[in-house]
LUMVO-938446 format. One record per residue (C-alpha): residue number from 1; y negated, z, x. Coordinates in steps of 0.25 Angstrom, whole numbers. Layout:
<rec NUM,<Y,Z,X>>
...
//
This chain:
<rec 1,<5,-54,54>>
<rec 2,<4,-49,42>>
<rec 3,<-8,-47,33>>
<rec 4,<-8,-34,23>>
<rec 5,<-18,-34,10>>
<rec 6,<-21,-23,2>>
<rec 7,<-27,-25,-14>>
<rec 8,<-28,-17,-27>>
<rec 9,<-36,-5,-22>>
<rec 10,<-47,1,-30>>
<rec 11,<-51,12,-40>>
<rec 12,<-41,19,-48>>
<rec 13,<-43,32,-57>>
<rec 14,<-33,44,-53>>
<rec 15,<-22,41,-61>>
<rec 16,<-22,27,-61>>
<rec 17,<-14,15,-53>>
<rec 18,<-18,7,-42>>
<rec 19,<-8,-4,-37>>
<rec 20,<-11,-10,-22>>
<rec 21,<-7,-22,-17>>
<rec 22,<-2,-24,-2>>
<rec 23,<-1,-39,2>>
<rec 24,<6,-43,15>>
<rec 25,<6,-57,20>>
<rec 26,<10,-64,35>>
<rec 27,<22,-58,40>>
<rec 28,<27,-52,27>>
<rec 29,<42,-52,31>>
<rec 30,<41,-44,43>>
<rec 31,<35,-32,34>>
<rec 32,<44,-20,34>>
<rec 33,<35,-11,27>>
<rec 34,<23,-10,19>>
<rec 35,<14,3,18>>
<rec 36,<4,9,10>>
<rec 37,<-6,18,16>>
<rec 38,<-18,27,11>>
<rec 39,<-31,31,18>>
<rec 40,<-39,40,10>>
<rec 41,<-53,42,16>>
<rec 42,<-52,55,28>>
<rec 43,<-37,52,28>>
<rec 44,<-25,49,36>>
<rec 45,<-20,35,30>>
<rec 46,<-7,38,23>>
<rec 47,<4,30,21>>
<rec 48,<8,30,6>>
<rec 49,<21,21,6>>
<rec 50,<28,13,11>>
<rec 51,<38,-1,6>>
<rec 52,<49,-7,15>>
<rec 53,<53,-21,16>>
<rec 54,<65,-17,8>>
<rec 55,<58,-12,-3>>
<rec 56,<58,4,0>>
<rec 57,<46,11,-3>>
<rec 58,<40,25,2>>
<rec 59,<27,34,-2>>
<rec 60,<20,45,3>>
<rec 61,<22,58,-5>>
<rec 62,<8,57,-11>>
<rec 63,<10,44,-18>>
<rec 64,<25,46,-20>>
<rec 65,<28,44,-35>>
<rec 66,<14,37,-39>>
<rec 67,<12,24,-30>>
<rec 68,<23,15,-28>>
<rec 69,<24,2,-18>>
<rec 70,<31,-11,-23>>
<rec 71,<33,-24,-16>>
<rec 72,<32,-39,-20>>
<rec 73,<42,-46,-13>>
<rec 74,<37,-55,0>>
<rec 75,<30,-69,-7>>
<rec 76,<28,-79,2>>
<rec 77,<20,-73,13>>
<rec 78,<13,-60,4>>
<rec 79,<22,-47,2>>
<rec 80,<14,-38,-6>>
<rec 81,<16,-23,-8>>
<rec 82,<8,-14,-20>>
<rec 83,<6,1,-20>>
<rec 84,<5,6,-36>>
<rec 85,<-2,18,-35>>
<rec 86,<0,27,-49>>
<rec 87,<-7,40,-53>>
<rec 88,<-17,39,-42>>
<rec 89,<-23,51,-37>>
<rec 90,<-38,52,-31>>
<rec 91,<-31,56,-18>>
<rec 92,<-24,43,-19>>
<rec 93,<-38,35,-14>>
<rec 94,<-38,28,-2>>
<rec 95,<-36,16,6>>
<rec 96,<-23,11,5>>
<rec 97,<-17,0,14>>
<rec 98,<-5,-7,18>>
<rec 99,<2,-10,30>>
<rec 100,<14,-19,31>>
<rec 101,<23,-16,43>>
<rec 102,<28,-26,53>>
<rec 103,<38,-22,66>>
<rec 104,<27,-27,71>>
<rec 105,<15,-20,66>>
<rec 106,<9,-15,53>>
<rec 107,<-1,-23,45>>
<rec 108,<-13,-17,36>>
<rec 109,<-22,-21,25>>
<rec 110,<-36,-17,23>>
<rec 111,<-34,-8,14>>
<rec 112,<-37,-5,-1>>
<rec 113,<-44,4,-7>>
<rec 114,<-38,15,-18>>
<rec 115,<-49,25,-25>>
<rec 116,<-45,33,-35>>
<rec 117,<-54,39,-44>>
<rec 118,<-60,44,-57>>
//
């Protein structure tokens, strides 16, 4: 099992930096991969990149060149994950979430909320 949350959400004016954080914990070590996704409201939920246990990294054409996704390495039992989002866009609000992939199975968060606004 493992348990997945999401922190660092909130209002941001187009332009500006936002950085999430992504907190796994239980059965980090069995994590192949941590994704980042988006769902604006009326939307399909998009997937906006992607970090591999080895450290390789993959975005989405849309946030390619402005939002990058790091790693801290596995501490004790949390392996934490960010998402810096730079030059943000009003396009850019939504929920974004974080799943964490087992062989077994994915694991989500709740979810944290991103509005970007003037």
């Amino acid at each position: 099992q493992v348990r997945v949350v999401e922190s660092g959400g909130g209002l941001v004016q187009p332009g500006g930096s936002l950085r999430l954080s992504c907190a796994a914990s239980g059965s980090i070590f069995s994590i192949y991969a941590m994704d980042w996704y988006r769902q604006a409201p009326g939307k399909q939920r998009e997937l906006v990149g992607t970090i591999t246990s080895g450290g390789r990294t993959n975005y989405a054409d849309s946030v390619k060149g402005r939002f990058t996704i790091s790693r801290d390495n596995a501490k004790n039992t949390v392996y934490t994950v960010y998402l810096q989002m730079n030059s943000l866009k009003p396009e850019d609000t939504a929920v974004y979430s974080c799943t964490a992939r087992l062989n077994s199975r994915n694991f989500w968060g709740q979810g944290t909320q991103v509005t970007v606004s003037s």
